[in-house]
C-alpha angles and dihedrals in degrees: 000000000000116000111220119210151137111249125179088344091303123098115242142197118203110193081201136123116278091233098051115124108260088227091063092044085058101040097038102020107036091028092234115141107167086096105081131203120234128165098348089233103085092247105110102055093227091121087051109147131148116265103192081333099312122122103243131185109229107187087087114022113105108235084235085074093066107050109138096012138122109249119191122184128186078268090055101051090043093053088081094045130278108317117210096271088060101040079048094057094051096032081061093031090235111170122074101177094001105214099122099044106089093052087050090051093047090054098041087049089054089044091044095042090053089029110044089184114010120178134237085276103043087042093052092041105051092036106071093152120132130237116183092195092057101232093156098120092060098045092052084057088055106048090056084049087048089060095047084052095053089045087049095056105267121122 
């Protein structure tokens, strides 16, 4: 049966099973790659989109749990130009390899976006993303950057 949602401000129909893996819809079915997959067990934080603004893990998440619902994916927040997070990361030169990073940027969006200034403690607890290269020092920098970006006016 078709699942029925919003991704990246467009409505879309997926002819897929109701148990496949969001991640895969987006990857195989939409043609977006920019989520990545990690571990498969929603640990890692690679597939991160926003499902309705929240930071949501995809690699396990059956597309039927999103009917009706706004899906955005990196895709979707670059569309409208770099936001703060992004022009951070790169600002602070943040990825090695990069996988993760997308993932990273789609999580610190969702935390930014509901917590305009959050402090050490609300950072480290709502960003529980991986990142084998262990670039965490610099994206703390850049989170911080990020903030002063979003008080100064950027999205």
């Amino acid at each position: 049966m078709p699942v029925s949602l919003t991704l990246n401000g467009a409505p879309l129909s997926l002819n897929v099973p109701d148990e496949k893996p969001l991640l895969w819809a987006i990857r195989e079915d939409a043609n977006l790659t920019g989520t990545k997959f990690g571990c498969g067990i929603a640990m890692c934080g690679a597939c991160t989109v926003h499902v309705n603004g929240e930071a949501t893990r995809t690699c396990v998440l059956p597309c039927s749990a999103v009917a009706g619902k706004e899906v955005t994916t990196i895709e979707g927040i670059t569309a409208k130009g770099l936001n703060a997070v992004q022009q951070a990361w790169i600002e602070m030169q943040v990825p090695q390899c990069g996988y993760c990073q997308s993932g990273f940027i789609m999580a610190v969006t969702a935390l930014l976006d509901k917590n305009p200034n959050p402090s050490d403690a609300e950072v480290e607890s709502a960003i529980t993303n991986l990142c084998r290269c262990g670039t965490y020092p610099a994206m703390r920098k850049a989170i911080k950057r990020a903030v002063e970006l979003k008080k100064g006016g950027a999205k």
